[in-house]
Structures are given as structure tokens and as C-alpha cells.
KEKE-3310 file (N, C-alpha, C; in steps of 0.2 Angstrom, whole numbers, plus 5000, padded with zeros to 4 digits):
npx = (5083:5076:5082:5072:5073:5067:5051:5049:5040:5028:5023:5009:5013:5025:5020:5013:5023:5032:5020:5018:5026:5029:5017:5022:5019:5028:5033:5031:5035:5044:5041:5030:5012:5006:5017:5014:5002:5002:5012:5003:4993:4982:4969:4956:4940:4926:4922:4923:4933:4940:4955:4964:4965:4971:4982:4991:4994:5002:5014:5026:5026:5014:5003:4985:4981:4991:4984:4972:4977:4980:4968:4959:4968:4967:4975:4974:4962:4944:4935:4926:4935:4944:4936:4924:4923:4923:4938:4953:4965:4981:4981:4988:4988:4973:4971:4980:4975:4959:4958:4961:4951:4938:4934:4928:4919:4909:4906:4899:4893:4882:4879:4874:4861:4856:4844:4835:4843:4840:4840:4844:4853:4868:4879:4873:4865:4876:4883:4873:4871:4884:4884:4876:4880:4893:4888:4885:4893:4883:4871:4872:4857:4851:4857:4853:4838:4837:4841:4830:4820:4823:4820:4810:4802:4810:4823:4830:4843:4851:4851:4859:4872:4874:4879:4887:4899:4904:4909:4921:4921:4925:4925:4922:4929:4919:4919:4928:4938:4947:4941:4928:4911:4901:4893:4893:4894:4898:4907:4914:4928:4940:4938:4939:4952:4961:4964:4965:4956:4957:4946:4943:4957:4960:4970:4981:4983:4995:5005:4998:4996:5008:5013:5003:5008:5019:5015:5006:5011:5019:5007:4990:4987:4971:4971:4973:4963:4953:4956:4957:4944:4946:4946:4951:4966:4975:4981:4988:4997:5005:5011:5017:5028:5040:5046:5048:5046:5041:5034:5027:5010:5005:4995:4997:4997:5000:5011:5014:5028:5038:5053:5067:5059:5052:5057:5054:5061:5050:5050:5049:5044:5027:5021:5008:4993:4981:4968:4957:4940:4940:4950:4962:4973:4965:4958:4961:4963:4961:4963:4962:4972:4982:4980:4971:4964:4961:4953:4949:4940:4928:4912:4914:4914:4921:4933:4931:4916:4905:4901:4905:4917:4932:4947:4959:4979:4987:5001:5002:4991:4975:4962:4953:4938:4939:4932:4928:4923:4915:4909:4904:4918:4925:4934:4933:4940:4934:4938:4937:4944:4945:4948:4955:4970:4984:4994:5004:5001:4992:4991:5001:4994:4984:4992:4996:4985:4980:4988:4982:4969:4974:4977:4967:4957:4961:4957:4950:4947:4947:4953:4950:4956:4947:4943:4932:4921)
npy = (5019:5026:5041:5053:5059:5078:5079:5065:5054:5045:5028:5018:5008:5013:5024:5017:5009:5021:5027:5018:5016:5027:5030:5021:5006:4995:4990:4987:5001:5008:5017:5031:5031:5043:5053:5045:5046:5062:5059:5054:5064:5065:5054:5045:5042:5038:5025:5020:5010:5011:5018:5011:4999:5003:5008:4999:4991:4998:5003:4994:4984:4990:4995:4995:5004:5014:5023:5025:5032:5045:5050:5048:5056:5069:5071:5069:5071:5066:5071:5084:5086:5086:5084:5086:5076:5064:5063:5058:5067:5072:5083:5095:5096:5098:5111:5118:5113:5114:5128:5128:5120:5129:5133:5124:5119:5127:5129:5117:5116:5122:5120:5107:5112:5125:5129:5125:5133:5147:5165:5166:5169:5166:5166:5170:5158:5149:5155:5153:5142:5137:5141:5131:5120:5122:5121:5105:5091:5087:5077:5080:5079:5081:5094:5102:5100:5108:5120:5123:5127:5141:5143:5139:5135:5128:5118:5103:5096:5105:5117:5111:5107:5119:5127:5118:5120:5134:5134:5123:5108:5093:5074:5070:5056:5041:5038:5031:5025:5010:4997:5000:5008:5022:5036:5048:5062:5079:5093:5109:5112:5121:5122:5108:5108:5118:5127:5142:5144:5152:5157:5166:5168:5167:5155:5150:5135:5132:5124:5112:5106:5103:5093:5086:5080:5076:5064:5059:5060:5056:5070:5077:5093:5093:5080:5085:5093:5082:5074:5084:5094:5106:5121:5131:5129:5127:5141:5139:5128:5135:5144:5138:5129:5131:5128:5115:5098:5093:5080:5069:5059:5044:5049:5064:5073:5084:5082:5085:5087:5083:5088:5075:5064:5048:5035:5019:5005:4999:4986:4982:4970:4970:4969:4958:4969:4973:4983:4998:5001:5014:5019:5032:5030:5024:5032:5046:5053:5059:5050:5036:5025:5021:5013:5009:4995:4997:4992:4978:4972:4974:4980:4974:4978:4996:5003:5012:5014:5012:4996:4991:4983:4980:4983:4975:4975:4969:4964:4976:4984:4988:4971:4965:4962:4963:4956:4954:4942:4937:4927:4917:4914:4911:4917:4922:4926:4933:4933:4940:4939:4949:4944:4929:4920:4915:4901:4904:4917:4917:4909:4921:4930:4922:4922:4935:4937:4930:4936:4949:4944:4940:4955:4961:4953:4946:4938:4929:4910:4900:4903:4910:4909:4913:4909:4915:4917)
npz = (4877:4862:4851:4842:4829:4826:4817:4813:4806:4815:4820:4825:4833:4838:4846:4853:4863:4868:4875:4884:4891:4896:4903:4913:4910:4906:4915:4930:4944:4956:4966:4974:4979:4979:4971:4957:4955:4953:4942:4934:4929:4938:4942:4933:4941:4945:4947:4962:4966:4956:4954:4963:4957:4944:4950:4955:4946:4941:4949:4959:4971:4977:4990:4996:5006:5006:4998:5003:5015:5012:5006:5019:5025:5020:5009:4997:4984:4980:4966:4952:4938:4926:4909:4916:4923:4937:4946:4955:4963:4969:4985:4980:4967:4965:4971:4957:4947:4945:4944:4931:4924:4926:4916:4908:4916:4917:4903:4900:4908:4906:4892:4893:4902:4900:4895:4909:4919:4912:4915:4930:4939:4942:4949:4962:4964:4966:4979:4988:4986:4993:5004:5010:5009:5018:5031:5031:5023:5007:4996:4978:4975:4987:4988:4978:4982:4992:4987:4978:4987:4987:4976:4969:4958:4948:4942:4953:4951:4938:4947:4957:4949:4947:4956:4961:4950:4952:4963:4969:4973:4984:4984:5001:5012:5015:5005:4991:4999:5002:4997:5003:5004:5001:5002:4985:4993:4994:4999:5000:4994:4996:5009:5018:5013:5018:5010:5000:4983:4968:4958:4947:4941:4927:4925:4915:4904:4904:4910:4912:4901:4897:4905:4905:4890:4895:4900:4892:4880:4862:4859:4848:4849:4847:4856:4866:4869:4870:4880:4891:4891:4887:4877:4860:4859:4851:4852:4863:4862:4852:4857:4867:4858:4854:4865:4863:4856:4838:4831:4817:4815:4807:4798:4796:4804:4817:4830:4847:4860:4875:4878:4880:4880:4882:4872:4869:4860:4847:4845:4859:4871:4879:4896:4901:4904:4917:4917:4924:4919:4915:4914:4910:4902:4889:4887:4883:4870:4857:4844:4846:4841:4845:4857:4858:4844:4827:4820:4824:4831:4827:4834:4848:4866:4872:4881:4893:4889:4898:4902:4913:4916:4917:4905:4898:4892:4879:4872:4872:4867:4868:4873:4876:4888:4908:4922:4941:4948:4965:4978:4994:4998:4985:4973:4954:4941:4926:4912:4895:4879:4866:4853:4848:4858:4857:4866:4874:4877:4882:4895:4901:4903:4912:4924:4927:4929:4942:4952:4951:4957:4969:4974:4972:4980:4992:5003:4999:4997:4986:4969:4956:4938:4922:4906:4894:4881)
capx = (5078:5078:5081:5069:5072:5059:5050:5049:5033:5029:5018:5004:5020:5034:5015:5011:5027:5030:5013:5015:5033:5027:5012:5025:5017:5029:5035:5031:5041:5045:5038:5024:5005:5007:5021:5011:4995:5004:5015:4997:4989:4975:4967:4949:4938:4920:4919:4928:4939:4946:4961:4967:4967:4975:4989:4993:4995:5010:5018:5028:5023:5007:4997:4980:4980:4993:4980:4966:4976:4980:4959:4957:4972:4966:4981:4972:4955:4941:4932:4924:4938:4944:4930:4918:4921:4927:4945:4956:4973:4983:4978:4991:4984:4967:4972:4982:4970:4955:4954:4962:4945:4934:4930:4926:4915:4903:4905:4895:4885:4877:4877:4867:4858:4855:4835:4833:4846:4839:4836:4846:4859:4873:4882:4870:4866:4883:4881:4867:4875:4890:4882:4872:4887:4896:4883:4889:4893:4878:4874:4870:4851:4849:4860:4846:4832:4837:4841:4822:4815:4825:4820:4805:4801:4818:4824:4835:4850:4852:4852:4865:4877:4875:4881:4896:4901:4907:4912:4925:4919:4927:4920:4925:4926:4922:4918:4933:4943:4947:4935:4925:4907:4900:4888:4895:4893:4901:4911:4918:4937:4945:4938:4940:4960:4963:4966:4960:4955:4953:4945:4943:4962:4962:4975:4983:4983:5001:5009:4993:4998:5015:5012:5001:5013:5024:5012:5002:5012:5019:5000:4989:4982:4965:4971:4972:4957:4950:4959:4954:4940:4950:4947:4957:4975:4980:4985:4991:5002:5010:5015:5024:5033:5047:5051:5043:5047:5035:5032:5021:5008:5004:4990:5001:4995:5007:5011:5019:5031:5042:5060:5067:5053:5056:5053:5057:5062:5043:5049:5050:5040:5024:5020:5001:4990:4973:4966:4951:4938:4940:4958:4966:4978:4962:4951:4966:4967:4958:4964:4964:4972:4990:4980:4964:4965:4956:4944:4948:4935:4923:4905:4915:4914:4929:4934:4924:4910:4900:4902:4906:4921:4939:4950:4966:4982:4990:5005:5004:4985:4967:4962:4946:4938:4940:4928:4928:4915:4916:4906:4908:4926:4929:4935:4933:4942:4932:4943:4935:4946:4941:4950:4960:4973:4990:4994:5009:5000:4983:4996:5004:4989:4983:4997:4995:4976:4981:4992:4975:4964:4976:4976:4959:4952:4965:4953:4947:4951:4947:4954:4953:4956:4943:4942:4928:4919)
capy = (5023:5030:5048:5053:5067:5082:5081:5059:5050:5041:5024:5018:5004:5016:5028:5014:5010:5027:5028:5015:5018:5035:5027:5015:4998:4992:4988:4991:5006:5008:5024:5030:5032:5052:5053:5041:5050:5068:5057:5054:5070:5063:5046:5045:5040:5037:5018:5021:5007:5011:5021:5007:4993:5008:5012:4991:4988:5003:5002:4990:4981:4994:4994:5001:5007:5020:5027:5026:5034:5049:5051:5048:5064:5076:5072:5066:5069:5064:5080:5086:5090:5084:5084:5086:5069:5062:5061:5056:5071:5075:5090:5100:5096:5100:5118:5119:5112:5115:5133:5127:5119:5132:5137:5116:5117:5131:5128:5110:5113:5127:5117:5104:5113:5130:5131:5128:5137:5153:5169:5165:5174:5159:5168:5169:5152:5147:5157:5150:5134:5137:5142:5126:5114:5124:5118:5097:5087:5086:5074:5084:5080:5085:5100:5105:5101:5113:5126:5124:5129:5147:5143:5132:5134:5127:5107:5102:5094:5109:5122:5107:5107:5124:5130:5115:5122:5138:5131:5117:5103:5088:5070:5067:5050:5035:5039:5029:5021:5005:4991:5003:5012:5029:5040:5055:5070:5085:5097:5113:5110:5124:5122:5103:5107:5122:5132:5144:5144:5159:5153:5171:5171:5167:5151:5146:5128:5130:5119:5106:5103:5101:5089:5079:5077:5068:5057:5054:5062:5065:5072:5084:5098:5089:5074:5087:5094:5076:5072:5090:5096:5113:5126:5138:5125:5127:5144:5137:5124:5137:5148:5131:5127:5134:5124:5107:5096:5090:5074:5068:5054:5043:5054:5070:5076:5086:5078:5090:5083:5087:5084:5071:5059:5041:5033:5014:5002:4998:4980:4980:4969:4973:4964:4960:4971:4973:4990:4998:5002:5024:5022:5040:5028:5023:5039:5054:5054:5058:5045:5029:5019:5019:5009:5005:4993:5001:4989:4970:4970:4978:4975:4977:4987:5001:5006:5019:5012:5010:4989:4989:4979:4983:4980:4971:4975:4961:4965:4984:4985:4983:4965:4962:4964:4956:4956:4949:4936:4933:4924:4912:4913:4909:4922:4922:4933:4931:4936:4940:4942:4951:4940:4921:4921:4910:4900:4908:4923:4914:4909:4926:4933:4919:4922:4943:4938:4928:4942:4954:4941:4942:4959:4961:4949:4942:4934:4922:4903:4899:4910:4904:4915:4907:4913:4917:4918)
capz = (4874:4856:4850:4837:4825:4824:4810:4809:4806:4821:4816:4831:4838:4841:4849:4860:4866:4870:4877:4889:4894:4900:4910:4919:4909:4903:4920:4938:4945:4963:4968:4981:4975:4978:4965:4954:4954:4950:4937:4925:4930:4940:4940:4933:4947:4944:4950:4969:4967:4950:4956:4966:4952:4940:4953:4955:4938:4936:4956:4963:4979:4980:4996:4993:5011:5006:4993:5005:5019:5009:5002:5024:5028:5012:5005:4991:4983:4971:4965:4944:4938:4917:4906:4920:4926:4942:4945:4960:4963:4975:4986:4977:4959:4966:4969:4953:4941:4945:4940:4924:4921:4926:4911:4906:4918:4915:4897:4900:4913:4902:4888:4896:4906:4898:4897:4915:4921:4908:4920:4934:4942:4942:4955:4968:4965:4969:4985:4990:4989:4996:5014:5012:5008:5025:5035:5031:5017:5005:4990:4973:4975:4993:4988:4975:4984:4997:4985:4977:4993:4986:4967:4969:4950:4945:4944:4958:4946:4937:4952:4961:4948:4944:4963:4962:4945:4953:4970:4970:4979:4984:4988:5006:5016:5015:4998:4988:5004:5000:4999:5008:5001:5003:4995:4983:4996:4992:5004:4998:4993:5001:5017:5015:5012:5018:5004:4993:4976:4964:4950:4941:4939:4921:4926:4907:4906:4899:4914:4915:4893:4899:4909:4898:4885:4897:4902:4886:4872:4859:4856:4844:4849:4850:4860:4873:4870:4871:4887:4895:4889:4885:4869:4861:4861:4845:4852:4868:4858:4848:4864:4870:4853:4855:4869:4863:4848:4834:4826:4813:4814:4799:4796:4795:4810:4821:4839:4850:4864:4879:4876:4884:4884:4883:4866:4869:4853:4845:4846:4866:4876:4884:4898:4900:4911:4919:4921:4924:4912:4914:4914:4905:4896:4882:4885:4883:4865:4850:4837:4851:4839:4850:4862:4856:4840:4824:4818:4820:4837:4828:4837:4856:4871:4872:4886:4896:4887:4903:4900:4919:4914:4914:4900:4897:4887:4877:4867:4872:4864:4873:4867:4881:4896:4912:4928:4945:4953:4971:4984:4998:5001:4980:4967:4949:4937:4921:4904:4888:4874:4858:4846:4851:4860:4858:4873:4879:4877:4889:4902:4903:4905:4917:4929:4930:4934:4946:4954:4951:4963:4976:4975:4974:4985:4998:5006:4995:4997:4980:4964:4946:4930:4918:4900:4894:4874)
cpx = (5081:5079:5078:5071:5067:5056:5045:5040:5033:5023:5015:5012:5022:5027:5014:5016:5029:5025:5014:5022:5031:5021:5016:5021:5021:5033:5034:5037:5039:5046:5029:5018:5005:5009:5016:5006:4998:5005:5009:4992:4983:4974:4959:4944:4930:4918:4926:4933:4943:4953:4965:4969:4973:4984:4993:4996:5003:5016:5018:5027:5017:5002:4991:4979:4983:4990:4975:4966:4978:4974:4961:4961:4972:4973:4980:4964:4950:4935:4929:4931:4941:4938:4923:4916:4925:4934:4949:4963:4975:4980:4982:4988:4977:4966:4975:4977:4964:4952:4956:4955:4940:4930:4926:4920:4907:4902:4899:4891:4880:4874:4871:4862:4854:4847:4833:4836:4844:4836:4838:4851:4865:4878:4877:4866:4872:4882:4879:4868:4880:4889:4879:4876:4891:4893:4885:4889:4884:4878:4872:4861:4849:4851:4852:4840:4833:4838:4835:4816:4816:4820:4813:4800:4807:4819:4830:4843:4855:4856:4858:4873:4879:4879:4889:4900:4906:4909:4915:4922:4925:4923:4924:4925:4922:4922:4925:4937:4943:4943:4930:4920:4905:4898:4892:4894:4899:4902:4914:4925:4942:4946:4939:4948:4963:4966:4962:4962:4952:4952:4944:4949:4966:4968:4975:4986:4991:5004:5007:4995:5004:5015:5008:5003:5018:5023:5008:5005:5018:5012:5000:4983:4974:4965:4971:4966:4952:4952:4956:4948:4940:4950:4953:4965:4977:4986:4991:4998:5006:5012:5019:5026:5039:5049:5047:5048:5043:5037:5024:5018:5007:4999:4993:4999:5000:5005:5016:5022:5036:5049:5063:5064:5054:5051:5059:5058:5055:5044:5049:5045:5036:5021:5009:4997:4984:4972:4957:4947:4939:4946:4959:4969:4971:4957:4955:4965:4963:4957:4967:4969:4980:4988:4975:4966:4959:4948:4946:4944:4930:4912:4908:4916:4921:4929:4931:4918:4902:4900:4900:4910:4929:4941:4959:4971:4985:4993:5007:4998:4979:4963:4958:4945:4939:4935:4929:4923:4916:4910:4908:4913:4928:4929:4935:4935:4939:4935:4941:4939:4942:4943:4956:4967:4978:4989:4998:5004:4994:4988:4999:4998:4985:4986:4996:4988:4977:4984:4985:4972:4966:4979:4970:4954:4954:4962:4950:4950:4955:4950:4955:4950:4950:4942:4936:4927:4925)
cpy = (5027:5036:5048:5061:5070:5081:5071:5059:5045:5036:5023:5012:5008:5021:5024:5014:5016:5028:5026:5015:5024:5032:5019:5007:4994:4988:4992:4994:5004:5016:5025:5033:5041:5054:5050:5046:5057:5066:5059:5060:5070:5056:5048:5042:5037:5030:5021:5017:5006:5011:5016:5002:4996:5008:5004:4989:4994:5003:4997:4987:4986:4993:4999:5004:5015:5026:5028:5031:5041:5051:5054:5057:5070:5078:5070:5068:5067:5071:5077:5087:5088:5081:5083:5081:5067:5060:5061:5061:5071:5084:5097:5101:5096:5107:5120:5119:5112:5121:5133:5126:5123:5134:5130:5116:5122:5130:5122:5110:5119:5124:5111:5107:5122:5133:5132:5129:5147:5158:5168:5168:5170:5162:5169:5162:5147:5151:5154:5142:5131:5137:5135:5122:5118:5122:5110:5096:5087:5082:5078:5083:5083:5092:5106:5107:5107:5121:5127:5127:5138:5149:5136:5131:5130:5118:5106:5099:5100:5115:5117:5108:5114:5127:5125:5116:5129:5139:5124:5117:5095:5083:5067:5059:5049:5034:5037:5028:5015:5000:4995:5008:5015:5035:5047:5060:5075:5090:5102:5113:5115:5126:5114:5103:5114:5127:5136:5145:5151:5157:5157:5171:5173:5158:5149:5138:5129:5124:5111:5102:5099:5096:5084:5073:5073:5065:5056:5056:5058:5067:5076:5089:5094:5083:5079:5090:5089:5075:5076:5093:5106:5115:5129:5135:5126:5136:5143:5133:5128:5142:5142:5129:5128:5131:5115:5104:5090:5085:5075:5060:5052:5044:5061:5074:5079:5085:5083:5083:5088:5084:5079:5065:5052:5038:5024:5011:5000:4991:4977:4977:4970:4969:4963:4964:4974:4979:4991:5001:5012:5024:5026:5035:5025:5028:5046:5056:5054:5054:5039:5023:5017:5015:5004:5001:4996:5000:4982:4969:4972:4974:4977:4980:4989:5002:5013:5020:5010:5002:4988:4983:4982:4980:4978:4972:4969:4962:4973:4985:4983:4978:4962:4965:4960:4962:4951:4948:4936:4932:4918:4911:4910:4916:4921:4927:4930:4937:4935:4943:4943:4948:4933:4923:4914:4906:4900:4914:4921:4911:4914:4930:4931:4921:4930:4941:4934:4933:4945:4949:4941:4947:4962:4959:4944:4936:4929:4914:4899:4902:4907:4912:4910:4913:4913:4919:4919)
cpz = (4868:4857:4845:4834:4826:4816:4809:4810:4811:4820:4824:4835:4842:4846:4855:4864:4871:4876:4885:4894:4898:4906:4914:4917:4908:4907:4926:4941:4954:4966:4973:4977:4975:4972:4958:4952:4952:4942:4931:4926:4933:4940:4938:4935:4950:4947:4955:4968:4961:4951:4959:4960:4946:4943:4952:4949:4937:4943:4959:4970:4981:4986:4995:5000:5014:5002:4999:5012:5016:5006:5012:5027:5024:5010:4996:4990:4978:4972:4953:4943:4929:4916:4909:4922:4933:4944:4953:4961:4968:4976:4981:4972:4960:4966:4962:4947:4940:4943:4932:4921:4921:4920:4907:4908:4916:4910:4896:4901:4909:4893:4888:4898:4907:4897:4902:4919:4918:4915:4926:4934:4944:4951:4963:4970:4969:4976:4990:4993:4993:5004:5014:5012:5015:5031:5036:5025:5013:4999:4985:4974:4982:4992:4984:4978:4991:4992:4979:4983:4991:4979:4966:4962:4946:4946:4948:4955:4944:4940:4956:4958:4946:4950:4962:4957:4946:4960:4969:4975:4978:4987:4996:5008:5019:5009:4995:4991:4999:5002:5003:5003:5005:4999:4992:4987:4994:4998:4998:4998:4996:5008:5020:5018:5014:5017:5002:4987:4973:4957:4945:4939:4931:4919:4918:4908:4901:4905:4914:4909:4896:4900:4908:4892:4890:4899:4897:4881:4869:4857:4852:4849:4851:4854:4865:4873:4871:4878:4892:4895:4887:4879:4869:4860:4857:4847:4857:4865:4854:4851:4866:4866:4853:4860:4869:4856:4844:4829:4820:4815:4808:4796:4793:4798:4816:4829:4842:4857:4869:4877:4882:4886:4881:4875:4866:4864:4853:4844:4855:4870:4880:4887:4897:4906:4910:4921:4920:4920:4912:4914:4910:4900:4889:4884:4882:4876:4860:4844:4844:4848:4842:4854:4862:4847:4834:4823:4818:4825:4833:4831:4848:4859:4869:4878:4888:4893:4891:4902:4909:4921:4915:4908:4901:4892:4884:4870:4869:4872:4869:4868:4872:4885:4899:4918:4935:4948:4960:4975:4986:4997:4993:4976:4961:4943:4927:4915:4898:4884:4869:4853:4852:4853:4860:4864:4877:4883:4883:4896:4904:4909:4911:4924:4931:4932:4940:4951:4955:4957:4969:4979:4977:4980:4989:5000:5006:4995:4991:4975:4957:4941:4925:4910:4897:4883:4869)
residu = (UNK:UNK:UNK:UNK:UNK:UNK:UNK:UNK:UNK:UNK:UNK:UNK:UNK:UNK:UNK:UNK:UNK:UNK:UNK:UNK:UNK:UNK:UNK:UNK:UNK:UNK:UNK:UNK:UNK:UNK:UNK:UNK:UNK:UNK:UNK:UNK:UNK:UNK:UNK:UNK:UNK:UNK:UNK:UNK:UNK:UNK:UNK:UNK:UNK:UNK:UNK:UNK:UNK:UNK:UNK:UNK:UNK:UNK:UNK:UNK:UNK:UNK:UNK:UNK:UNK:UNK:UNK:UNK:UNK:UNK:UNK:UNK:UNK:UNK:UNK:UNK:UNK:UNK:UNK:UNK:UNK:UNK:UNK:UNK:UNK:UNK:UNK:UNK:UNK:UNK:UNK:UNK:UNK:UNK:UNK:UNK:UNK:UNK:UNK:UNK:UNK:UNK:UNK:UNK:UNK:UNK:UNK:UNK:UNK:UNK:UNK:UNK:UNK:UNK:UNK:UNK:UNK:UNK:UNK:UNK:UNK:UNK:UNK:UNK:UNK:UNK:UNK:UNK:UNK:UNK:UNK:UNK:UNK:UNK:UNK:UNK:UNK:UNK:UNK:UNK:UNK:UNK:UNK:UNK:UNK:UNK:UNK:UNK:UNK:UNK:UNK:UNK:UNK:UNK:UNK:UNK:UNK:UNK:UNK:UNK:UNK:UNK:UNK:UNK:UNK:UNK:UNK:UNK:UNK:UNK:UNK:UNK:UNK:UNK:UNK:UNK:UNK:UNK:UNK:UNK:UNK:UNK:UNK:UNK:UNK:UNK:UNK:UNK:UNK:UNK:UNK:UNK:UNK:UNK:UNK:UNK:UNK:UNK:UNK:UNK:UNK:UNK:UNK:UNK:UNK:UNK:UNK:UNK:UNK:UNK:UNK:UNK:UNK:UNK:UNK:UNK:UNK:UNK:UNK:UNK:UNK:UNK:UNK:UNK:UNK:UNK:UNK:UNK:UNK:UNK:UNK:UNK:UNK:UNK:UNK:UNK:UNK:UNK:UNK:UNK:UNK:UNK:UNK:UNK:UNK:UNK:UNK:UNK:UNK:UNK:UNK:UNK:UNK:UNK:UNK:UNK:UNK:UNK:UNK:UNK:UNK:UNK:UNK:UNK:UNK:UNK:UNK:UNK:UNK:UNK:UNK:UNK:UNK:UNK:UNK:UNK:UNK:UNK:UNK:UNK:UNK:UNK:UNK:UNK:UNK:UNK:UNK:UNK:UNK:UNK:UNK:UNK:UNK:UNK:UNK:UNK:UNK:UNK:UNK:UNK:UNK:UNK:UNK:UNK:UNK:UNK:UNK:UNK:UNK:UNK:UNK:UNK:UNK:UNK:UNK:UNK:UNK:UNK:UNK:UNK:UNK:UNK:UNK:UNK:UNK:UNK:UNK:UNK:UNK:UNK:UNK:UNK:UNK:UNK:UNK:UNK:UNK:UNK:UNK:UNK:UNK:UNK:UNK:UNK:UNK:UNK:UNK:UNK:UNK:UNK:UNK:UNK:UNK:UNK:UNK:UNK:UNK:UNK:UNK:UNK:UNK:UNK:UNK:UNK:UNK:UNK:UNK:UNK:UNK:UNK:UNK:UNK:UNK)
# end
């Protein structure tokens, strides 16, 4: 691993490499999904079986039964938690970072929802909600409509997430086991884990930055507020300068960084790999172009695009999507690249999908990688 001066201009290569060294792409590590999942700060969780294809792609011999019996023993959970989207942590990163967002969350859910919440006592909402969700599990619509029978002028969406907004919830099992479905219900998190959470305490996301920058940086200031959905950083960042050190991108944008952090030769080989489409490694960052290509796809889904698609690296860079087909005992991994692919490069890629089908879907007699447009 390189040592870079402070000060250098760091081009999108020497960014990716970097990038991808830090999220364990460039080769599978041998460590356990607990550690894994602290390592990137979360996983982003929104299709159940993301986190699972995510962890496979960076963890050596991965059994997705270790991730599922950690969700099963609330040693893990999926909850709101960055940018008010669904995220997978460990219980300890559940108490940690969730009142860092606190303030993410009301900030949204008022922006959204700030007309039909006008005139309401947000706190006795959340009360209201809190006895109701103590009673069982509940989904966001049944939550509401129970708390319209208080508020029978008001729309159920609104009053549901206005109550889970200042009560941490988590989504219990079977919700996100593996191969296993289960409706969104919500439980209160620190009765759930039992813990508690204080969410007035003020918590400074200075340790949550921290801990960004070793997993996605060097960043700017607004890649963290891209990643986080957190204000106010530029002061945050220059309370943590003194113990950081700043590059420049070739925009002349200042990328802060932890010391220490792994900057691989920008000529090192990236193997190819299949992740899922909300994966943190192409949504964390304001200027995507360390992982996203700028403009030779233009016209194609992105990642986190809603596609319903995962995407694929190939070279380091996301260069398609891929989907799985299955019925009667055969599997199909369909692979749309965004621009032609060599034919070293379509066999590499072959051979990890093949790898992916019989992690995916064991069971299948049949399994063919098929490329696609």
C-alpha cells in the first residue's frame, strides 16, 4: 500500500482503488459478518436479501445462516436509520447511530410531511405510538390507522411515521432471514434489544464521520452528507482536522481521510463482482464518479435506481446490471453490460456468476450465466 502526501491530487483510479480496498473488493477477506457489517457502517437493506449478496461478494467462505442467525438472536437489526432508508447494523451500531440521526429523521419526515402533520403535538404522537407498538409488532399502516381512531382528521402514513420518527423501531423476524419473507413490522428497539436509547443527548456524529472515512474515504464534506443525510459537517470536519489528512480531488475539492488508510497502486487488479443494487459502495458519495462511470453509459439505470437489478464491477467501475431467473429446478443469471466487454473480461465475469448461482440458489440443477443486450 502507497503513502500519499497531504496535499496530493488524488485522480478517480488511485479513488477507486482506495475505495474498493477499503470495502474488501479487491479480495475476499476472512472475517465474520458481525465485523463485516460494523466495518461499512451498516448495510443498506431495503430488498431483504440484499445484505446477504453484499456480505458474499467481500467475505470469504460466507454462510448466509450466520447473518440470519444474528437478525434471529437481535444481534443484528434492520431498522431507518441513514438517510431515512433501511439499513441492516449490528445491535451495538443500532444504539450508537441512531441518535446520531435523529435529527435526519425529523428533519425529512417534516419536510415530507409538514402540512399533515401542522398542529400536532409530535410528542404525544410518538407516545401514543409507542403504547400501541408495546402491545405487538405492527406494520406502518396498521400503526396509523390505530392512531387515527385518536386523530381521525389526520392520514395514517404521516401519524405512523411521525410516532417511528421519535421512537426507534426495529424490523423484527422473519423479515430479512434468508430466503425467508416477512412483512415490515416494527417493534420498539430498545425493548427489542434491551437497551435504551436517548435520543435528546445531542450525540456528535464525530465517531460515525470517523468511521466513514475508513470505509468510504478519502471524502468531502458532502460525500458525508450524501451518505448520511447529516447538516452542519463542514464544522464537524474541521473539529476532526487535526487529526485527519486532506487531499485534493481533480476538481479541487478537499477529501478528508483517516491516517493509515489503504491506498493500493491505481494499477492493481480488480477482480469482477456482483453486488446489490442499494449497495453504500455507489450511493455514499456526492461525486460517484470513483465508482460510477461519468458519462460513456449514458441513458442507463444507476444503482439505487429502483431497476430491481443489481450491478456489477468490472475493472473496479459499475459496467451493468445482473438479475436472477429461476424456475423448475433451473437458474439463470442474466448480465447486461453497459458498453462490450472483451472476452477475457466475459469469462471472468462468467465464472464469479457462476460462483453467485451457487450461492444464490444451491438448489438448482440447471445454472447458466447468459449475457444479455
Amino acid at each position: 500500500m502507497e503513502t500519499i502526501p497531504e496535499g496530493t491530487v488524488l485522480d478517480r483510479r488511485t479513488l477507486n482503488r482506495s475505495l474498493l480496498a477499503r470495502q474488501s473488493l479487491l479480495g475476499r477477506v476472512p472475517t465474520g459478518a458481525a465485523e463485516m457489517v460494523e466495518r461499512l457502517v451498516g448495510l443498506q437493506a431495503q430488498e431483504p436479501q440484499d445484505p446477504y449478496v453484499a456480505l458474499w461478494s467481500r467475505i470469504e467462505d460466507f454462510a448466509p445462516q450466520e447473518l440470519s442467525g444474528m437478525l434471529a438472536d437481535r444481534r443484528a437489526v434492520r431498522m431507518s436509520l441513514l438517510r431515512w432508508t433501511v439499513h441492516l447494523v449490528t445491535a451495538r451500531d443500532c444504539v450508537a447511530l441512531r441518535p446520531v440521526v435523529q435529527d435526519v429523521l425529523e428533519r425529512r419526515l417534516l419536510g415530507q410531511f409538514r402540512r399533515q402533520l401542522a398542529g400536532l403535538d409530535l410528542a404525544e404522537v410518538a407516545g401514543a405510538g409507542r403504547m400501541l407498538l408495546e402491545d405487538g409488532p405492527l406494520s406502518p399502516s396498521r400503526l396509523g390507522d390505530a392512531l387515527r381512531e385518536r386523530w381521525p382528521d389526520r392520514e395514517r402514513l404521516p401519524l405512523a411515521l411521525a410516532a417511528m420518527a421519535r421512537v426507534p423501531t426495529v424490523q423484527p423476524p422473519p423479515r430479512g432471514l434468508w430466503r425467508t419473507s416477512g412483512a415490515a413490522l416494527q417493534t420498539p428497539a430498545d425493548r427489542w434489544l434491551g437497551r435504551d436509547f436517548d435520543l435528546a443527548d445531542g450525540s456528535a456524529p464525530d465517531a460515525a464521520v470517523l468511521r466513514y472515512l475508513a470505509a468510504f474515504g478519502p471524502a468531502s464534506a458532502g460525500d458525508v452528507a450524501v451518505w448520511s443525510g447529516l447538516t452542519g459537517l463542514r464544522a464537524v470536519m474541521d473539529r476532526l482536522r487535526p487529526g485527519l489528512r486532506v487531499y485534493r480531488d481533480e476538481k479541487g475539492t478537499a477529501l478528508y481521510d483517516v491516517p493509515g488508510a489503504p491506498f493500493p497502486d491505481p494499477g492493481t487488479p480488480a477482480p469482477p463482482r456482483f453486488l446489490p443494487q442499494y449497495d453504500n459502495i455507489a450511493l455514499s458519495h456526492a461525486d460517484r464518479a470513483r465508482i460510477v462511470p461519468r458519462d460513456p453509459h449514458a441513458g442507463q439505470p444507476l444503482p439505487g435506481s429502483g431497476s430491481n437489478r443489481g450491478f456489477f464491477l468490472h475493472d473496479g467501475f459499475v459496467h451493468g446490471l445482473w438479475r436472477i431467473q429461476s424456475a423448475r429446478g433451473a437458474a439463470v443469471l442474466h448480465v447486461r453490460p453497459h458498453a462490450p466487454l472483451d472476452a477475457g473480461a466475459r469469462k471472468a465475469l462468467a465464472a464469479e456468476g457462476e460462483r453467485l448461482l451457487g450461492f444464490a440458489v444451491p438448489e438448482a440443477a440447471a445454472r447458466e450465466v447468459r449475457f444479455t443486450g
